[in-house]
Kinemage of the C-alpha trace (Angstrom):
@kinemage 1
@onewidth
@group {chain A} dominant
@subgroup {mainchain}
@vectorlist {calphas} color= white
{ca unk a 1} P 111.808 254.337 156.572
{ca unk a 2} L 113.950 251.434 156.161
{ca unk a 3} L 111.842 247.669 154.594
{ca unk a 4} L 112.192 244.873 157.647
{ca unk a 5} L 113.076 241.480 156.649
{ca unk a 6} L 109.573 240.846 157.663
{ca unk a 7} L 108.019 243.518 155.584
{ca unk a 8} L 109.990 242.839 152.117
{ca unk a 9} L 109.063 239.114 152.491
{ca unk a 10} L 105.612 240.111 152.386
{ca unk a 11} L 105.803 242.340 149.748
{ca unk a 12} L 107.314 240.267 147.352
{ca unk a 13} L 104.556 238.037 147.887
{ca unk a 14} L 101.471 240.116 146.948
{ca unk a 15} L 99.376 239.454 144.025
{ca unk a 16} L 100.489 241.959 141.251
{ca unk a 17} L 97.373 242.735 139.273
{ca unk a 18} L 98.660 240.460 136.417
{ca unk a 19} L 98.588 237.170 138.938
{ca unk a 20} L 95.313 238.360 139.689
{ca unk a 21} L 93.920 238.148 136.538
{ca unk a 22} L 96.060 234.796 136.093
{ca unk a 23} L 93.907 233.196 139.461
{ca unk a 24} L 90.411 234.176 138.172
{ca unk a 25} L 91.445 232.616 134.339
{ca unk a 26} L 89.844 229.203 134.118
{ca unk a 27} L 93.109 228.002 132.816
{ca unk a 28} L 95.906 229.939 134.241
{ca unk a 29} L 98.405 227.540 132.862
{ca unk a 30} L 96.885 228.717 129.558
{ca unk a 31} L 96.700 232.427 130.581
{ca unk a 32} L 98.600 234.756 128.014
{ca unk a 33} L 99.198 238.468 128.913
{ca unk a 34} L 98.372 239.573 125.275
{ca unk a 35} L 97.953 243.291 125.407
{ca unk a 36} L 101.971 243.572 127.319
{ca unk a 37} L 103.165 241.115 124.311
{ca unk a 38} L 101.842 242.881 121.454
{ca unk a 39} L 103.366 246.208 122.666
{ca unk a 40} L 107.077 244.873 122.049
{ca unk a 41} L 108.862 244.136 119.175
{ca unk a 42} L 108.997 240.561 117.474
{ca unk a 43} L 112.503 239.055 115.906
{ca unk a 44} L 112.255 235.795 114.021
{ca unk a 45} L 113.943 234.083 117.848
{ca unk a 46} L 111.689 235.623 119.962
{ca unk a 47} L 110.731 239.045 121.907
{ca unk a 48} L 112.979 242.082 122.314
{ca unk a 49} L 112.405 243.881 125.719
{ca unk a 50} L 114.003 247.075 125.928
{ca unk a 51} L 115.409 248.941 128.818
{ca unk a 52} L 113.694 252.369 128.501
{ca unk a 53} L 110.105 250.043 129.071
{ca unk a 54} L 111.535 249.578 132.573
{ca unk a 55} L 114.535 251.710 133.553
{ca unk a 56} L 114.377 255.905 133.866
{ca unk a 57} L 117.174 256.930 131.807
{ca unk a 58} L 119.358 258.070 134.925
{ca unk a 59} L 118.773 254.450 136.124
{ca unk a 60} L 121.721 251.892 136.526
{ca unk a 61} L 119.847 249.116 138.419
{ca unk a 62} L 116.148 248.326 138.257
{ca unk a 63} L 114.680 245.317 140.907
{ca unk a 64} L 111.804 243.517 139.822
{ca unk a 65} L 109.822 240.379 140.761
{ca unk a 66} L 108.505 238.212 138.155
{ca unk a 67} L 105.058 237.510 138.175
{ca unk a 68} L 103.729 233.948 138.753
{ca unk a 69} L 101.071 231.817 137.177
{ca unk a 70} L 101.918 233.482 133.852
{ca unk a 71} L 104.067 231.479 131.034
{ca unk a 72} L 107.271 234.272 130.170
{ca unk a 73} L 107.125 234.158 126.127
{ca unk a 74} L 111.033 233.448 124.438
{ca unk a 75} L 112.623 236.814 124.639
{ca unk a 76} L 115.607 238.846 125.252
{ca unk a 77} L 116.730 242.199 126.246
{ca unk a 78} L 118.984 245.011 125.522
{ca unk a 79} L 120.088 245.283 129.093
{ca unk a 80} L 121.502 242.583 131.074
{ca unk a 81} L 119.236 240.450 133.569
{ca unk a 82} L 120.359 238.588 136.252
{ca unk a 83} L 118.116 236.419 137.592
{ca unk a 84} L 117.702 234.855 141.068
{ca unk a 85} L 114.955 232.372 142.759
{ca unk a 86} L 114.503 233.810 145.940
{ca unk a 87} L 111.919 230.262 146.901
{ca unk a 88} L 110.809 227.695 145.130
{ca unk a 89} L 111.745 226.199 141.547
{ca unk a 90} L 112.223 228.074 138.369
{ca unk a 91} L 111.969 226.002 135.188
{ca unk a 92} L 113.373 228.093 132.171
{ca unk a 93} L 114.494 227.423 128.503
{ca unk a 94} L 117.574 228.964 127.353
{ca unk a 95} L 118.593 229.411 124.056
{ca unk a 96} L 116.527 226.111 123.683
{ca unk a 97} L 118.035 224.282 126.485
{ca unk a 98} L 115.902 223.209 129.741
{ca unk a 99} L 117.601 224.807 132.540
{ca unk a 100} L 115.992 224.352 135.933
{ca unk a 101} L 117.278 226.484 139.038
{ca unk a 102} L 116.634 226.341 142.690
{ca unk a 103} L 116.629 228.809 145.344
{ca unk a 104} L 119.671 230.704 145.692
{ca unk a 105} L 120.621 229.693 141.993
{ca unk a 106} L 121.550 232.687 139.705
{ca unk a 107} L 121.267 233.434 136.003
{ca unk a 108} L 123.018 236.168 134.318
{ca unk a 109} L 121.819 236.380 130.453
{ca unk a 110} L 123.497 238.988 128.273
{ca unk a 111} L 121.686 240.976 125.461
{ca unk a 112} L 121.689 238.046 122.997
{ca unk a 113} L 120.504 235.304 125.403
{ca unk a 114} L 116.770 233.712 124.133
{ca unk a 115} L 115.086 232.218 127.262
{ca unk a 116} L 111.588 231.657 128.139
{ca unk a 117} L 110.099 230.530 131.710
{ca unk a 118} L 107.301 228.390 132.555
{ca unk a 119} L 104.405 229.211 134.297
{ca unk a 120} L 105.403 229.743 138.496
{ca unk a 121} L 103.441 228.675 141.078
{ca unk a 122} L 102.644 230.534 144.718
{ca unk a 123} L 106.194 229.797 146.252
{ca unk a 124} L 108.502 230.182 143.146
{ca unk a 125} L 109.584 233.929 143.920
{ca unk a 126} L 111.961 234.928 140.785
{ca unk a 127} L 113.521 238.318 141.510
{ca unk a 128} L 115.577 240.002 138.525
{ca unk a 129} L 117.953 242.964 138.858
{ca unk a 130} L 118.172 244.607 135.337
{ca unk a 131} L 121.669 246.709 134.678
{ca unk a 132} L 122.731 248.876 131.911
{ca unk a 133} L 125.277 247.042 129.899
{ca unk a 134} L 127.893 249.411 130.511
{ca unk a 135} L 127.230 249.249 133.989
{ca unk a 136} L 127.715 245.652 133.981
{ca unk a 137} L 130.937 245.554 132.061
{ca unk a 138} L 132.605 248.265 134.110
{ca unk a 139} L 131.498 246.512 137.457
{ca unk a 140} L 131.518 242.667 136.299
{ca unk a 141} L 134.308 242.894 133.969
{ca unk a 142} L 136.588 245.552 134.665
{ca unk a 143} L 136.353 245.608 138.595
{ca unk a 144} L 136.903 242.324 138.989
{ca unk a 145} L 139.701 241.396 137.141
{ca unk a 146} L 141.690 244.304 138.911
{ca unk a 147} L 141.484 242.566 142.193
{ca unk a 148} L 143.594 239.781 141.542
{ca unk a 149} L 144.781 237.444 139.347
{ca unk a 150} L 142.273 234.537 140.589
{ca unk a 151} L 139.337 236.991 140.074
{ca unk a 152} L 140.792 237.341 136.852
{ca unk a 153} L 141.145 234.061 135.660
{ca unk a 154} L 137.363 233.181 137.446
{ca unk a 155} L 136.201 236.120 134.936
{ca unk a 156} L 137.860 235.143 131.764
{ca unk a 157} L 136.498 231.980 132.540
{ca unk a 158} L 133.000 232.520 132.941
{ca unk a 159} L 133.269 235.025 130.284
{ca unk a 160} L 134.125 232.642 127.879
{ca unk a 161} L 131.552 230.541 128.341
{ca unk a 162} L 129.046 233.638 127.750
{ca unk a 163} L 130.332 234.270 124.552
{ca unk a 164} L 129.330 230.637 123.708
{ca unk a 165} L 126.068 230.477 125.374
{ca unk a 166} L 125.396 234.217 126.016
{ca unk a 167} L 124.536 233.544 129.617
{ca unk a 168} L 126.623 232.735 132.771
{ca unk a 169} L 124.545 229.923 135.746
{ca unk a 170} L 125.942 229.890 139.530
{ca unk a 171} L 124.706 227.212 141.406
{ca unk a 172} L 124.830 229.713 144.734
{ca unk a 173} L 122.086 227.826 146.171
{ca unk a 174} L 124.882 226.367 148.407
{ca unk a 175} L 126.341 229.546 148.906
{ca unk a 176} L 124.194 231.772 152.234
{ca unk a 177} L 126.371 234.744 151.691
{ca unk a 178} L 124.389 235.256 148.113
{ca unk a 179} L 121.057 235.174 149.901
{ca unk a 180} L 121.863 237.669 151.831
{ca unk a 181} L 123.461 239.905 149.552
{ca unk a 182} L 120.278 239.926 147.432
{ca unk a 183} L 118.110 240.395 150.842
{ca unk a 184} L 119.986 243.797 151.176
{ca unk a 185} L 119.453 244.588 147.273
{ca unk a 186} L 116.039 244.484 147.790
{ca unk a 187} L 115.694 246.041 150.704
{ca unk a 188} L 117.943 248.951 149.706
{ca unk a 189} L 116.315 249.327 146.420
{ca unk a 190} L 112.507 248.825 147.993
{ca unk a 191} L 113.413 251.257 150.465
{ca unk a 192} L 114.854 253.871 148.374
{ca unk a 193} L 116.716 255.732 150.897
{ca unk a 194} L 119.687 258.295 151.047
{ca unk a 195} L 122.444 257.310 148.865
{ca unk a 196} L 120.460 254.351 147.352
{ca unk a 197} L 122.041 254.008 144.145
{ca unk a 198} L 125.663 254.269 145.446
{ca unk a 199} L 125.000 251.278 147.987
{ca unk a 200} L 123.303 249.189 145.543
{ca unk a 201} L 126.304 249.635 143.773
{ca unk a 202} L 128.611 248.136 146.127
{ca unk a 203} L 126.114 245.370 146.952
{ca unk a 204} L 126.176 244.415 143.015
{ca unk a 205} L 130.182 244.162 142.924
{ca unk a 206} L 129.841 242.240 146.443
{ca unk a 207} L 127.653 239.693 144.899
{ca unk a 208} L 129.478 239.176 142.049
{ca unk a 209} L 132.393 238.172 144.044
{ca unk a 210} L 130.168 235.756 145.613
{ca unk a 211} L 129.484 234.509 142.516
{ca unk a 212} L 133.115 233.988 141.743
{ca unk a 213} L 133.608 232.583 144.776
{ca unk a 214} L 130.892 230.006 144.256
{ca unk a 215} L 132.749 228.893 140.777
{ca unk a 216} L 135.744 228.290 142.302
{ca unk a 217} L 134.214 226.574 145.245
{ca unk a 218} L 131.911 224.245 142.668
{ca unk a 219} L 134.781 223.401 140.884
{ca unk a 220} L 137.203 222.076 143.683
{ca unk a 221} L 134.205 219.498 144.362
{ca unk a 222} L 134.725 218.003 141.358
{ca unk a 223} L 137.329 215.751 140.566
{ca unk a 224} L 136.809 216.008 136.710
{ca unk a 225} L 137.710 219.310 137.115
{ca unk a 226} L 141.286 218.615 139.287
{ca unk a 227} L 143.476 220.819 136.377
{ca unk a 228} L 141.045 223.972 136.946
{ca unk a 229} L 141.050 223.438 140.601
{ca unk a 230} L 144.518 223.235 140.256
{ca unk a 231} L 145.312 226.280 138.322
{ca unk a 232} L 143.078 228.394 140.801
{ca unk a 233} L 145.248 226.901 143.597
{ca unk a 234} L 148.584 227.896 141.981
{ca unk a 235} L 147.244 231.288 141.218
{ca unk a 236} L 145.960 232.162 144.442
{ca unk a 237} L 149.589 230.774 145.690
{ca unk a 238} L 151.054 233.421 143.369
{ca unk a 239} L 148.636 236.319 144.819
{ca unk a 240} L 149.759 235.589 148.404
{ca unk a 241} L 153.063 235.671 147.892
{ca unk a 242} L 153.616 237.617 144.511
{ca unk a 243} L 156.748 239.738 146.658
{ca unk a 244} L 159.038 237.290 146.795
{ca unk a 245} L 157.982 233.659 145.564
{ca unk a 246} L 160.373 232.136 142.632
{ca unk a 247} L 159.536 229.190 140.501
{ca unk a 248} L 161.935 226.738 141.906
{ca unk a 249} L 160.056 227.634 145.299
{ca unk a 250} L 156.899 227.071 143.951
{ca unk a 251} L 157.396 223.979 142.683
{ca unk a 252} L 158.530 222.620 145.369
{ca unk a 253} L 155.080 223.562 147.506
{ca unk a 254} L 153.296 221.776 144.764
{ca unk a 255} L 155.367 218.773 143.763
{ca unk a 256} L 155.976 220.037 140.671
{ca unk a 257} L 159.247 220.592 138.469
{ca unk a 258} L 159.615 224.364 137.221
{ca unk a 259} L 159.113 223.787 133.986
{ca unk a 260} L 155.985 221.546 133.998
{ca unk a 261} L 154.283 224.696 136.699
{ca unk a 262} L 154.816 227.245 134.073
{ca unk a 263} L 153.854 225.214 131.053
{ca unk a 264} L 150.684 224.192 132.768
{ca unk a 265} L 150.024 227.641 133.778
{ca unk a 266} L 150.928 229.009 130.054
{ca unk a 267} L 148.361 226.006 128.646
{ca unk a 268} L 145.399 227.057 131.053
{ca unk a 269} L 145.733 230.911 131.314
{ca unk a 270} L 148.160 231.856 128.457
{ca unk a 271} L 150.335 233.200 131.187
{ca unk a 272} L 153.870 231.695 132.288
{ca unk a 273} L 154.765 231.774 135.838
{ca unk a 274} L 156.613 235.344 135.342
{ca unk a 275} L 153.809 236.601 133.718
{ca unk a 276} L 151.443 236.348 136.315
{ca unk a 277} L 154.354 237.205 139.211
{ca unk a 278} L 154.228 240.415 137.026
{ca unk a 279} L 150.632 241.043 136.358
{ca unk a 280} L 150.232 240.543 140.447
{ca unk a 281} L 152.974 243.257 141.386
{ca unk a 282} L 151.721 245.629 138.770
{ca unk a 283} L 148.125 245.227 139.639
{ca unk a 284} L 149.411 246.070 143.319
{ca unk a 285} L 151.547 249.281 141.789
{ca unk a 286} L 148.400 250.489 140.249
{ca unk a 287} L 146.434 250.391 143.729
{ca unk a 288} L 148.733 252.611 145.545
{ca unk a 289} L 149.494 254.561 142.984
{ca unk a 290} L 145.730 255.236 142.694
{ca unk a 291} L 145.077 255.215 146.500
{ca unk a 292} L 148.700 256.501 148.662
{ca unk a 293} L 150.903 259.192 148.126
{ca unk a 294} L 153.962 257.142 148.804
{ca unk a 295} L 156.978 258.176 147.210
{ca unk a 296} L 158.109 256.055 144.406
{ca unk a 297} L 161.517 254.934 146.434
{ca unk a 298} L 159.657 253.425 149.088
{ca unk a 299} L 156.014 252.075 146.450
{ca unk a 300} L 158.330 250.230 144.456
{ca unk a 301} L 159.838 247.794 147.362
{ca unk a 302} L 156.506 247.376 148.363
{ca unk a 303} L 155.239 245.720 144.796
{ca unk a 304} L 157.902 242.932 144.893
{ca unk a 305} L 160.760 244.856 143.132
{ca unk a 306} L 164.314 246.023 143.520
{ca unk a 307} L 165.312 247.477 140.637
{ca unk a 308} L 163.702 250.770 139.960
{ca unk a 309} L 164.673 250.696 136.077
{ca unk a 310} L 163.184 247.334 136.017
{ca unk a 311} L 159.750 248.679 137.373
{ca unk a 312} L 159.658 251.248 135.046
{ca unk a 313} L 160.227 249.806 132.062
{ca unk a 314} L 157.799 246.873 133.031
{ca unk a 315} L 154.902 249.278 134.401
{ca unk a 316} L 155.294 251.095 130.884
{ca unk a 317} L 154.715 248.236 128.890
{ca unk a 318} L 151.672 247.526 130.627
{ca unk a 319} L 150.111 250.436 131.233
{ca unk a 320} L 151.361 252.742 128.409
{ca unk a 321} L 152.698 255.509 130.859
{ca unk a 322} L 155.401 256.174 133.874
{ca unk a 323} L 154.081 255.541 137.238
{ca unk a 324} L 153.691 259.201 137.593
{ca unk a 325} L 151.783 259.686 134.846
{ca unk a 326} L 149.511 257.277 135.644
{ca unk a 327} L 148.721 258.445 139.126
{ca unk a 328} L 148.475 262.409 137.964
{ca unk a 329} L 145.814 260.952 135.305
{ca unk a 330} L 143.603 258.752 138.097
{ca unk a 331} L 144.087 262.174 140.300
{ca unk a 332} L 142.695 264.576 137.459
{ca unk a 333} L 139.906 261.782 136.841
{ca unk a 334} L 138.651 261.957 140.718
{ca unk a 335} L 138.556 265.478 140.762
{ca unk a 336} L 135.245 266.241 140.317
């Protein structure tokens, strides 16, 4: 039987037998969950927690709540967490920075990210989704960067601030559509139901557009950030009209001379203006090659070319292979 709304919102609010202990404690603030520390393993930064304490090995995607009224000791996984404050206030330290979040807020930290969080009290609900690593690369990484060149410049960019900090914050509080993405993740998961791990799936790539989406949407509110919102502007530009826009075109949309569009774009993305028109018509050859059987006479029109030499040679460099290798190999790959 499917969870209500009704139903997960009290479930995620019942005493685990840890708070329990926590509420008789004559200093809870104080209270220390000794016997759960002692059984993981120590580095000189702080505690290792290891995915086969709380994943089955078939497992992809574990939901958890954190427990409340307990301190969380500096730790960090081998899995990736992402975090998410379902109510309240969540006051963490990360990689010895004070971070606080609010509801709606989300923290992704990688397998080298140190954090520790304070003690919670009866509203601050902290919910954590725990992924394989290779689940989260293929999904995060990999899926998203194939749907566009905006998701793909949102990614490197958030990316590259993980490899400095090892962990990515969206301020999604202002952002409903991430509430109720993670309303369905629990539900789903709590409910454990026909297909469960397939739709969790799809919920976990949904939200992590969301989470795109929220970047980009943070950053045009900021006017220290006008270049970046300006790049993201120019790119999306590209996306919607990859077929047949030119530079000179472009530029004048914009305001901007040719030259100064492309060198901007080549400063912020390492991609000139062709390079991205390119990127977007290949990235739309792969999809139907993956997805139609359209013959190649009438695919290649369809990507924004009109020279079928040109398209080969291009879709080669790129990908390695002719267009009909490449769909015989996704084919084979399907086939179970």
């Amino acid at each position: 039987m499917r969870m209500t709304e009704q139903e997960l919102e009290a479930y995620i609010r019942q005493y685990t037998e840890l708070e329990k202990e926590c509420m008789k404690s004559r200093f809870p603030e104080k209270f220390s969950n000794e016997e759960f520390w002692n059984q993981r393993s120590r580095e000189k930064d702080g505690y290792i927690l290891e995915s086969r304490q709380f994943m089955k090995p078939e497992d992809k995607i574990v939901v958890t709540r954190q427990d409340r009224f307990n301190k969380v000791r500096a730790h960090k996984h081998d899995y990736i967490e992402l975090c998410y404050v379902w109510s309240g206030i969540c006051y963490q330290t990360i990689e010895g920075k004070a971070v606080t979040t609010e509801k709606g807020d989300v923290c992704i930290f990688d397998t080298h990210a140190v954090h520790s969080i304070e003690s919670a009290g009866e509203d601050d609900i902290l919910v954590n989704i725990l992924m394989r690593r290779e689940f989260f690369d293929t999904a995060f990484l990999s899926r998203m960067t194939v749907q566009g060149i905006v998701s793909e410049f949102l990614v490197d960019a958030v990316t590259e601030s993980r490899k400095k900090e090892h962990y990515l914050y969206f301020p999604s509080h202002k952002n409903p559509k991430v509430h109720e993405l993670m309303k369905n993740i629990m539900v789903e998961y709590f409910s454990q139901d026909i297909g469960t791990a397939e739709v969790l799936e799809s919920y976990i790539n949904i939200l992590f557009t969301e989470l795109l989406r929220t970047i980009r949407d943070e950053s045009t509110q900021k006017d220290d950030l006008s270049r970046e919102v300006q790049i993201v502007e120019l790119l999306s530009y590209i996306e919607k009209n990859y077929e047949t826009c030119t530079l000179t075109q472009m530029g004048k949309v914009f305001g901007m001379h040719g030259n100064y569009l492309t060198a901007l774009l080549k400063e912020k993305t390492g991609r000139s203006f062709v390079e991205h028109v390119q990127e977007q018509r290949l990235k739309k050859a792969r999809m139907l090659l993956e997805n139609t059987d359209i013959p190649m006479a009438e695919l290649i029109p369809l990507c924004g070319y009109n020279n079928m030499n040109f398209f080969y040679k291009k879709f080669k460099e790129a990908s390695g292979c002719t267009p009909a290798y490449y769909r015989k190999m996704k084919r084979e790959s399907h086939t179970p």
